[in-house]
MARBA-3410 file (N, C-alpha, C, O; in Angstrom, 1 decimal):
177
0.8,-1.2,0.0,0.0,0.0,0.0,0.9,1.3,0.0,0.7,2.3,-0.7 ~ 1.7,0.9,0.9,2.9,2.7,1.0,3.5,2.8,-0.5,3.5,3.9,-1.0 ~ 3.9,1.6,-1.2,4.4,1.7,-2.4,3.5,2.4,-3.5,3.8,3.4,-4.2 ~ 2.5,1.8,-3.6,1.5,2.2,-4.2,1.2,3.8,-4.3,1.1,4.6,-5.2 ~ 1.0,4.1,-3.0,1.2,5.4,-2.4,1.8,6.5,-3.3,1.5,7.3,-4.1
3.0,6.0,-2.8,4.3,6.8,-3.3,4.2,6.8,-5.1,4.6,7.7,-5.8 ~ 3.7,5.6,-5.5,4.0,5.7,-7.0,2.9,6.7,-7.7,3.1,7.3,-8.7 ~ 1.7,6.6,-6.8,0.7,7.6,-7.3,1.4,8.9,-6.9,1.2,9.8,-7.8 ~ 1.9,9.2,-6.1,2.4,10.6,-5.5,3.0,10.8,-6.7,2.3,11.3,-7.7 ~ 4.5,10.3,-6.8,5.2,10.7,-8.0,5.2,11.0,-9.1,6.0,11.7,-9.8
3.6,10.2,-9.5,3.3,10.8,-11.0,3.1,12.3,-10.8,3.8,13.3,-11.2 ~ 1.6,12.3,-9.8,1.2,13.7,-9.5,2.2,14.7,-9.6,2.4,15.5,-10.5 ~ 2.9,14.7,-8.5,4.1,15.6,-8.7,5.2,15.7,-9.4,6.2,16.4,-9.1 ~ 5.1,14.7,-10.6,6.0,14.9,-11.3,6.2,16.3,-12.0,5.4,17.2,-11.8 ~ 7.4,16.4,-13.0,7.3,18.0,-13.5,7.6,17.7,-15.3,8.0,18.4,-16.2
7.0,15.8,-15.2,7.3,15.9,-16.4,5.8,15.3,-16.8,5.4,14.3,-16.2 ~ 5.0,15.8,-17.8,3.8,15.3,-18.3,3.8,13.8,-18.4,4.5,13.2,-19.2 ~ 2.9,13.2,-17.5,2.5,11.9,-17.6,1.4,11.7,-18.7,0.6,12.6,-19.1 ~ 1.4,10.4,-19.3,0.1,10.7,-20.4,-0.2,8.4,-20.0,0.5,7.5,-20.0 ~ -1.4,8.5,-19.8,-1.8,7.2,-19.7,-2.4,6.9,-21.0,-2.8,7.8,-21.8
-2.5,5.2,-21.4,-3.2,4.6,-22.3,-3.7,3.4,-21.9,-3.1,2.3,-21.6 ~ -4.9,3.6,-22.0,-6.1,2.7,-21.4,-6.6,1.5,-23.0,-7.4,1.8,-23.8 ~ -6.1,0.5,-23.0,-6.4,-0.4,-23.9,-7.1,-1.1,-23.9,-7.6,-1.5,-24.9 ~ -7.5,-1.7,-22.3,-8.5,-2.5,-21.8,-9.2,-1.9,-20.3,-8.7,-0.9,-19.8 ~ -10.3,-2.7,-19.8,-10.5,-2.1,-18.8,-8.8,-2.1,-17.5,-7.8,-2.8,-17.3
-9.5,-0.7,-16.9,-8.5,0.1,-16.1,-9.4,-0.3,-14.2,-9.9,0.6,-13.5 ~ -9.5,-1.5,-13.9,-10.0,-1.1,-12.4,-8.5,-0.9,-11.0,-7.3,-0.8,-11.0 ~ -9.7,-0.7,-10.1,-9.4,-0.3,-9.0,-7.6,0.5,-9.0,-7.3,1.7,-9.3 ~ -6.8,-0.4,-8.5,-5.6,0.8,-8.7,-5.4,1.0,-10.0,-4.8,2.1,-10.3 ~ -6.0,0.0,-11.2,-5.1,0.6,-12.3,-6.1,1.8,-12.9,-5.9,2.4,-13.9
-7.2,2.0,-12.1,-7.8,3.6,-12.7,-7.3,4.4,-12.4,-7.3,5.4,-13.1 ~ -6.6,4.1,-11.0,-6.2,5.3,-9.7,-4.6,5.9,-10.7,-4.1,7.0,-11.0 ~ -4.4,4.9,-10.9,-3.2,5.0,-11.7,-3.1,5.9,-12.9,-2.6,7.0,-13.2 ~ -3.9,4.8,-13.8,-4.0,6.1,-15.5,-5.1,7.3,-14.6,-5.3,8.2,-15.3 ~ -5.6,7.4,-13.6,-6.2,9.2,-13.9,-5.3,10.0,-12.5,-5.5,11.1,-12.1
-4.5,9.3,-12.1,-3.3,10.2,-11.7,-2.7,10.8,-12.7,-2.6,12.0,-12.5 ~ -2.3,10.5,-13.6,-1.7,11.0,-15.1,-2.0,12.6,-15.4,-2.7,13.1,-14.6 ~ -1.6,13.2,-16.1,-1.9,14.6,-16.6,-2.6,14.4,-18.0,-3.1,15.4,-18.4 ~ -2.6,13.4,-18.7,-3.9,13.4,-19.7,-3.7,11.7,-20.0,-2.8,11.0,-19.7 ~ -5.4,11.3,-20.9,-5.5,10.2,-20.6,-6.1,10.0,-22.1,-6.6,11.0,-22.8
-6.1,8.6,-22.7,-6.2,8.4,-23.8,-6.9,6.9,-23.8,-6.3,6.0,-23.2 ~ -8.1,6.6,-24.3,-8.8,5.3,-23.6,-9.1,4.5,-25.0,-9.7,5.2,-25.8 ~ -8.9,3.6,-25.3,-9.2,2.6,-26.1,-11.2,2.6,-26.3,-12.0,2.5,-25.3 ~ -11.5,2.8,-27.4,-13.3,3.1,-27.3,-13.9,2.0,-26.5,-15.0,2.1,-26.0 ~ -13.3,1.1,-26.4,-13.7,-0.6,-25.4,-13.3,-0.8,-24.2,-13.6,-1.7,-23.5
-12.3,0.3,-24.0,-11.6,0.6,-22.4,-13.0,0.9,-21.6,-14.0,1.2,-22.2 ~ -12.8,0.8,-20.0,-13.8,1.1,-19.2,-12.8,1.6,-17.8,-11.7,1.0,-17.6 ~ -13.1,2.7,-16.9,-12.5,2.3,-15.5,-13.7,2.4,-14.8,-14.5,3.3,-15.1 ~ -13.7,1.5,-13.7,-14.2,1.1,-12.8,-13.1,1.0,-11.2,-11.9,1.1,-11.2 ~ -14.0,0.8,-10.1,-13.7,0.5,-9.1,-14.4,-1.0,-8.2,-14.9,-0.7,-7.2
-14.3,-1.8,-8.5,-15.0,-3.1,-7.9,-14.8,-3.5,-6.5,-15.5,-4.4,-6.0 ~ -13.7,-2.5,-5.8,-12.8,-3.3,-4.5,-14.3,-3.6,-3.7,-14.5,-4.7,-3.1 ~ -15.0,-2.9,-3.7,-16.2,-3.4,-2.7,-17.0,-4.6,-2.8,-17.8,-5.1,-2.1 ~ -16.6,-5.0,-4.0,-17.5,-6.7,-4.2,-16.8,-7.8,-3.2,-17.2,-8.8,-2.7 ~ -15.7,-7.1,-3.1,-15.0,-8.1,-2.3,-14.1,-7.7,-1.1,-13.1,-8.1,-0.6
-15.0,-6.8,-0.9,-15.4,-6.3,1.1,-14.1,-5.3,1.0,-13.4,-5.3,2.0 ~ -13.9,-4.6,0.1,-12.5,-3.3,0.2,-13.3,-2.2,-0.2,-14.4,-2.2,-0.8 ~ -12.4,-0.7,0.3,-13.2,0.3,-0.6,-11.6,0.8,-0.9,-10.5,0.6,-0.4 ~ -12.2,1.5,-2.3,-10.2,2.2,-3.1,-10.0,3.4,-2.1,-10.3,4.6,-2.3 ~ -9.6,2.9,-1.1,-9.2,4.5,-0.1,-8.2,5.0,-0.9,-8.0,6.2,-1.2
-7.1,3.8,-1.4,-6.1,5.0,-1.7,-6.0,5.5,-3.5,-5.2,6.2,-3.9 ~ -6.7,5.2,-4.0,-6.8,5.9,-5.2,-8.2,6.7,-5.2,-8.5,7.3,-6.2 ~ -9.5,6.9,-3.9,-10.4,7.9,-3.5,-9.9,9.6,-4.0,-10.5,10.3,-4.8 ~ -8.4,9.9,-3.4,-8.0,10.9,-3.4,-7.5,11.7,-5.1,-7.3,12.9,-5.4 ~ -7.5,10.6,-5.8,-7.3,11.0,-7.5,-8.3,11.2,-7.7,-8.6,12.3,-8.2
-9.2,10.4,-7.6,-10.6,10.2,-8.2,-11.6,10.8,-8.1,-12.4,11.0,-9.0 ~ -11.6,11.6,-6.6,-12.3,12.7,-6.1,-12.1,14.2,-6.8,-12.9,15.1,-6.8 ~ -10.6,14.1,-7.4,-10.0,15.2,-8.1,-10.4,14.6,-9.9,-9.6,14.9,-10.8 ~ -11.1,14.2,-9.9,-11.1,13.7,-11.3,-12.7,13.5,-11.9,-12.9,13.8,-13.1 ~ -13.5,13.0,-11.1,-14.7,12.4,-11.6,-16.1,13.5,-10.8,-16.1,14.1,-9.8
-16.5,13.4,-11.3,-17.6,14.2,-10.6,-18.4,13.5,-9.6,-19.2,12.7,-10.1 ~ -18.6,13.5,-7.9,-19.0,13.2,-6.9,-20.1,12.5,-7.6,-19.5,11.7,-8.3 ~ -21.1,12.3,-7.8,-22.3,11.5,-7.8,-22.0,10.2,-8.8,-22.7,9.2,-8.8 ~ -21.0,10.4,-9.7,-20.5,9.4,-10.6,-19.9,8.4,-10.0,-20.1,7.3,-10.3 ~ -19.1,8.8,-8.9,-18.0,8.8,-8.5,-19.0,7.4,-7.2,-18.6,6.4,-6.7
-19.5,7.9,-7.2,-20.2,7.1,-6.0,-20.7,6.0,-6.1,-20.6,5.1,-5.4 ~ -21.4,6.1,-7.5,-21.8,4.9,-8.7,-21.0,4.2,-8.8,-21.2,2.9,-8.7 ~ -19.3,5.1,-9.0,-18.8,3.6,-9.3,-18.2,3.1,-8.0,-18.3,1.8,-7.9 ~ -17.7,3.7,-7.1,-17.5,3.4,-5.8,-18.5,1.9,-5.3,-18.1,0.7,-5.1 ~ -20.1,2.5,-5.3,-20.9,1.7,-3.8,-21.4,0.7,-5.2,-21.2,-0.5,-5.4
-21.8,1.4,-5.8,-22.4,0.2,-7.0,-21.8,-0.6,-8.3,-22.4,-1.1,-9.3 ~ -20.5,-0.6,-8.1,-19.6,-1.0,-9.4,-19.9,-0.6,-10.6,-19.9,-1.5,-11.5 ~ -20.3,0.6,-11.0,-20.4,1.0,-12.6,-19.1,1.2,-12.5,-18.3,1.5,-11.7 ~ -19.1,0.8,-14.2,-17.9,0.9,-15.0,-18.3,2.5,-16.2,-19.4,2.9,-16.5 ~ -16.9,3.0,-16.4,-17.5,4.4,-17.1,-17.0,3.7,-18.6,-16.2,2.7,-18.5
-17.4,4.1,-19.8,-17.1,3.9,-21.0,-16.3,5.5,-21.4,-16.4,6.6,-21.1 ~ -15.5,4.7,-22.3,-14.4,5.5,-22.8,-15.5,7.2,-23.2,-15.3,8.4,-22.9 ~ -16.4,6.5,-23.8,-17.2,7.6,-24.5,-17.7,8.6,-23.2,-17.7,9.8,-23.3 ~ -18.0,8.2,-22.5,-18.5,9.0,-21.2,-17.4,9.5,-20.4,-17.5,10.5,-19.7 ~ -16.1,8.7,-20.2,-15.1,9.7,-19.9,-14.5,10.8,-20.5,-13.8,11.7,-20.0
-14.9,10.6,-21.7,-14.3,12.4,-22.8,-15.4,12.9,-22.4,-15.2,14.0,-21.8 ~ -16.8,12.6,-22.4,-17.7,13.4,-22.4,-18.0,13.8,-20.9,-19.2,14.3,-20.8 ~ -17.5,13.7,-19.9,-17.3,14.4,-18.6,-15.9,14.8,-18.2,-15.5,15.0,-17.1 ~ -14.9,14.8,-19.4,-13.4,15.4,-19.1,-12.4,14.6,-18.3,-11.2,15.0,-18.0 ~ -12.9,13.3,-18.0,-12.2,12.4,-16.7,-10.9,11.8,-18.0,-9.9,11.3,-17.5
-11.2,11.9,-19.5,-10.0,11.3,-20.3,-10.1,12.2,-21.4,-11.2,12.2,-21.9 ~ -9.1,12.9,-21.8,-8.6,13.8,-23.0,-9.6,13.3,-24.4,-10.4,14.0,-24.9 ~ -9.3,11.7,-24.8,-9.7,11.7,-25.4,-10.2,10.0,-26.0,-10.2,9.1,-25.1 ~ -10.7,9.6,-27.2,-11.1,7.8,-27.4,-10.3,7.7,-28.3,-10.5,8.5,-29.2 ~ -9.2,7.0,-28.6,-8.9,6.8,-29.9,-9.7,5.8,-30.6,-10.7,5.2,-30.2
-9.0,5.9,-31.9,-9.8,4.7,-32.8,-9.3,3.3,-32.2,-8.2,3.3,-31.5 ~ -10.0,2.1,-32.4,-9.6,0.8,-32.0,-8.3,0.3,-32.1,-7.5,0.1,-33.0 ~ -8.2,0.0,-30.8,-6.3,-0.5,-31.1,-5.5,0.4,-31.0,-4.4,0.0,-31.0 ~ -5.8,1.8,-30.9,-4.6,2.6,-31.0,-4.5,3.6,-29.9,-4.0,4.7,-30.2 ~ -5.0,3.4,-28.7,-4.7,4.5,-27.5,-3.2,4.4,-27.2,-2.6,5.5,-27.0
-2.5,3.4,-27.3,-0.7,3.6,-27.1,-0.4,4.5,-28.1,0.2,5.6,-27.9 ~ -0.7,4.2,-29.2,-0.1,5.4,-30.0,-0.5,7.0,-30.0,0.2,8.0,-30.1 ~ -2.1,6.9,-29.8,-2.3,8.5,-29.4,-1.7,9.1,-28.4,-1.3,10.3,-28.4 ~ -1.8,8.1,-27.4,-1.4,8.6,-25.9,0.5,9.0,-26.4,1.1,10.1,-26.1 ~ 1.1,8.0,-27.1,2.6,8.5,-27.5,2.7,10.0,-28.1,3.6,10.8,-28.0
1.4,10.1,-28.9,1.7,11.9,-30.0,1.2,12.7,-28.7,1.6,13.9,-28.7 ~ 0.4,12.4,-27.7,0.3,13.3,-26.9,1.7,14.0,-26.3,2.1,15.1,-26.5 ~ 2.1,13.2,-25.8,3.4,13.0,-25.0,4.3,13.7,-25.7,4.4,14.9,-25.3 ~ 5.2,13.5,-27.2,5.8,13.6,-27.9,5.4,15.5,-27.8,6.2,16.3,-27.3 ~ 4.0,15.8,-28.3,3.6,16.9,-28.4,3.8,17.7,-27.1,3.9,19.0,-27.2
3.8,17.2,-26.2,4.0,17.8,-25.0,5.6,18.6,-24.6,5.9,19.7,-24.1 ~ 6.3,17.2,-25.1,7.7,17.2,-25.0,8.3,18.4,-26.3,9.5,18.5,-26.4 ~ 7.6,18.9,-26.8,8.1,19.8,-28.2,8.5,21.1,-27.0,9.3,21.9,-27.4 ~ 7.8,21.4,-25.6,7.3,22.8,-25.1,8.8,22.5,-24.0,9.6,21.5,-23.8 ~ 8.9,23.8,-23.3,9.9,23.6,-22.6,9.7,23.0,-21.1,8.9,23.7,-20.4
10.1,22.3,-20.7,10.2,21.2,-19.8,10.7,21.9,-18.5,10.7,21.0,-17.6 ~ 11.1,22.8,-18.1,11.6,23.6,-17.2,10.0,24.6,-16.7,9.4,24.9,-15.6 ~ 9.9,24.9,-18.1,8.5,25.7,-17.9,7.1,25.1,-17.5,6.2,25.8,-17.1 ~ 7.1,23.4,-17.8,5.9,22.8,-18.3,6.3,22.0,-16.5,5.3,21.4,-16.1 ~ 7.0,22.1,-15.8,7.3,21.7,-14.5,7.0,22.1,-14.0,6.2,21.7,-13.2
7.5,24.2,-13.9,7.0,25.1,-12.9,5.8,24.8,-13.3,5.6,24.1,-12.3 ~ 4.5,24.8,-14.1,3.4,25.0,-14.2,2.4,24.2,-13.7,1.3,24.6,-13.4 ~ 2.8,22.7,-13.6,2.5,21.7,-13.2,2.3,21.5,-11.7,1.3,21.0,-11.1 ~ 3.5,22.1,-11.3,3.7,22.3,-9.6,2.4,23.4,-9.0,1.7,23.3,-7.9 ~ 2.4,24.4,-10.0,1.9,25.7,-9.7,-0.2,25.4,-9.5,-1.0,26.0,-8.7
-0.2,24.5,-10.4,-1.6,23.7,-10.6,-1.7,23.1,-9.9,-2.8,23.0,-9.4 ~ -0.5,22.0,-9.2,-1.1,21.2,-8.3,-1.1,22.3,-6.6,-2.0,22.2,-5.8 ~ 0.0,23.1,-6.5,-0.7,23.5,-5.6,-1.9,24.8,-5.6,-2.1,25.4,-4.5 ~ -2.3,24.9,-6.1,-3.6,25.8,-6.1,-4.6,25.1,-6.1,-5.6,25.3,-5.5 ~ -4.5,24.0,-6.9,-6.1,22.7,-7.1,-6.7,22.8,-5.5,-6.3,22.3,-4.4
-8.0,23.6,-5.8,-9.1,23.5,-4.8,-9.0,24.7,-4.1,-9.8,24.8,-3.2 ~ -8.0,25.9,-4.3,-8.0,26.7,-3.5,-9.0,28.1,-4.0,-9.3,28.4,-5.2 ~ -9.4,28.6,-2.9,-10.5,30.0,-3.4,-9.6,30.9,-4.3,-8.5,31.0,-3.9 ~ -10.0,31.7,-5.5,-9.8,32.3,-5.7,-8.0,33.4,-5.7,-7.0,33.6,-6.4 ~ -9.0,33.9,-4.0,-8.1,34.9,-3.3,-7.1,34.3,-2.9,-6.2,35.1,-2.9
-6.8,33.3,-2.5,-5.5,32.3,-2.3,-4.8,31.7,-3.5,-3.9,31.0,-3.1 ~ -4.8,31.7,-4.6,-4.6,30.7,-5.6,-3.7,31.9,-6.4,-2.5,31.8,-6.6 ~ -4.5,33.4,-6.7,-3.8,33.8,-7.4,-2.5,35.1,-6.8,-1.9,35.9,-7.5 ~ -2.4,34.9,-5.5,-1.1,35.1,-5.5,0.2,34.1,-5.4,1.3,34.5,-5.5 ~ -0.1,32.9,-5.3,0.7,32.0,-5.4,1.1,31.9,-7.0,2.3,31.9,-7.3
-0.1,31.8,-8.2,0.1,31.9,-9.3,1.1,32.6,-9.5,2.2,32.2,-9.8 ~ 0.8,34.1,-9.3,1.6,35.2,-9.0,3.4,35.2,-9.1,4.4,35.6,-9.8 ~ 3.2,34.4,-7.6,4.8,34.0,-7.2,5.5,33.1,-8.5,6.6,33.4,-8.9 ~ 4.7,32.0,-9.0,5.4,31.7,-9.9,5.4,31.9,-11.1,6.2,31.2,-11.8 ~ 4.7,32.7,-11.7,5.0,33.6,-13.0,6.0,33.9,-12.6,6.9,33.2,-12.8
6.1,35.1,-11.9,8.0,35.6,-11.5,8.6,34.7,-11.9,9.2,35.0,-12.9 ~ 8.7,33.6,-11.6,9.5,32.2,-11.3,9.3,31.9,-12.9,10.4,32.1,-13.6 ~ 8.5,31.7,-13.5,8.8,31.6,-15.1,9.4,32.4,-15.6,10.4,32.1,-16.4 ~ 9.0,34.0,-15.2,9.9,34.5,-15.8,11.3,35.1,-16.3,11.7,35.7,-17.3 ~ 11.8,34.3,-15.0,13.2,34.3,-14.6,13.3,33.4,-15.5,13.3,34.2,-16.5
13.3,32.5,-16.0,14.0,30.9,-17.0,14.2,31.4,-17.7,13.6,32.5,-18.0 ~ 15.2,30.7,-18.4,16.0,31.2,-19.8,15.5,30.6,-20.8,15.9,30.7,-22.0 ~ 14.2,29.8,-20.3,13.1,29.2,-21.6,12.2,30.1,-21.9,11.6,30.3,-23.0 ~ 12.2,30.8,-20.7,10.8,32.1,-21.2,11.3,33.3,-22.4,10.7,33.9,-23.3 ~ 12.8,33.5,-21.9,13.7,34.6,-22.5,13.7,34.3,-24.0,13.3,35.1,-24.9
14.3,32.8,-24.2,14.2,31.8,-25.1,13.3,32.2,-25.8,13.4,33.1,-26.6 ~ 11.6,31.1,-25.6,10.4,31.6,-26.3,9.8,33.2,-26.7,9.3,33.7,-27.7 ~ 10.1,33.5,-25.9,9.7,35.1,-25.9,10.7,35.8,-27.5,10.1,36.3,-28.5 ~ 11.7,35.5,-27.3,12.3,36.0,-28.2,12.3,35.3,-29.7,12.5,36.0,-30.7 ~ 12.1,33.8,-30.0,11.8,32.6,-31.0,10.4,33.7,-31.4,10.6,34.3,-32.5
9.3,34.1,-30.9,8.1,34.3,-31.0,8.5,35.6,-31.6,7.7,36.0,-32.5 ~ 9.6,36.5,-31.3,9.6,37.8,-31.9,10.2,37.4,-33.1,9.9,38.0,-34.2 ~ 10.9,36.6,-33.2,11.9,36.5,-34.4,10.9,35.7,-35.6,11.1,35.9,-36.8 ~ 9.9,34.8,-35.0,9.0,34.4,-36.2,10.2,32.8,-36.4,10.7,32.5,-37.5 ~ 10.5,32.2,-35.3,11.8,31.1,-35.1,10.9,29.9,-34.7,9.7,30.1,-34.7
11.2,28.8,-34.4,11.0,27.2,-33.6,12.2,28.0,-32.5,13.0,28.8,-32.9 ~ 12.1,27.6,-30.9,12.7,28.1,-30.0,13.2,26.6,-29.5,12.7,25.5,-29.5 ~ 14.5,27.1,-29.0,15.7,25.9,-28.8,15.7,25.5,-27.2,16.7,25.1,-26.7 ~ 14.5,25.4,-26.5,14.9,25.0,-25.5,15.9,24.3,-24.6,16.1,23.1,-24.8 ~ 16.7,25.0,-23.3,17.4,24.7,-22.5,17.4,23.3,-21.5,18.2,22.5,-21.1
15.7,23.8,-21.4,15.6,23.2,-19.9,15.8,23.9,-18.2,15.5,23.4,-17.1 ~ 16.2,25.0,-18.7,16.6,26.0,-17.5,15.5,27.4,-17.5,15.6,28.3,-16.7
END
């Protein structure tokens, strides 16, 4: 369980874009798992579910993704009553980016990634951090912390970088710094 823990932590806070691919059904940890992710890509025949309760468990520890992910009353459905969500109803409540065509969520989920990785990675870190700590906070709390780390972007020599690629009408060579 601590391992498990820690491995969902890590995605979360990672500062490099996680991208899941859902090929077949995704239960109990392995939902907790692909929707810890930063975007998610489901096979149209994929499902996640949570079942642990058929067999006298509840998902305490993937609760805490899922709560940040699914909308409460859905959420409960699949919790107390084992509904499974279909790919089509996870794009169409935002819980997965997107359906690929049959057979091919590894590969979409790869051009996500790839596409992600084109941006600067220094920047796409601070922003990530910056999102996870504000998630759930009011307003008046959220955007001075934003605040603090704009500064913080703007210091990087990726912003200086893009900023200037964008004046010049360039592709910008990212550092990493």
């Amino acid at each position: 369980r601590g391992r498990f823990a820690e491995l969902v932590r890590a995605i979360i806070e990672s500062p490099i874009p996680w991208v899941a691919a859902i090929q077949g059904d995704a239960l109990g940890g392995g939902c907790g798992l692909a929707l810890s992710c930063h975007m998610t890509v489901m096979d149209p025949e994929a499902r996640l579910g949570t079942p642990e309760l058929r067999v006298g468990l509840f998902p305490m520890m993937i609760a805490p993704v899922l709560t940040r992910r699914i909308p409460r009353g859905v959420l409960h459905e699949m919790m107390l009553c084992g509904r499974r969500l279909t790919a089509e109803e996870c794009v169409r409540m935002g819980i997965a980016n997107r359906s690929s065509a049959p057979g091919e969520a590894l590969e979409e989920a790869r051009e996500l990634a790839t596409k992600a990785a084109e941006n600067s990675r220094a920047v796409a870190g601070l922003g990530l951090e910056a999102m996870r700590l504000t998630d759930g906070l009011p307003l008046e709390r959220a955007l001075p912390v934003l605040n603090s780390f704009l500064s913080l972007n703007l210091l990087t020599e990726d912003a200086g970088e893009g900023i200037t690629a964008f004046l010049q009408r360039r592709k910008p060579t990212w550092k990493g710094r």
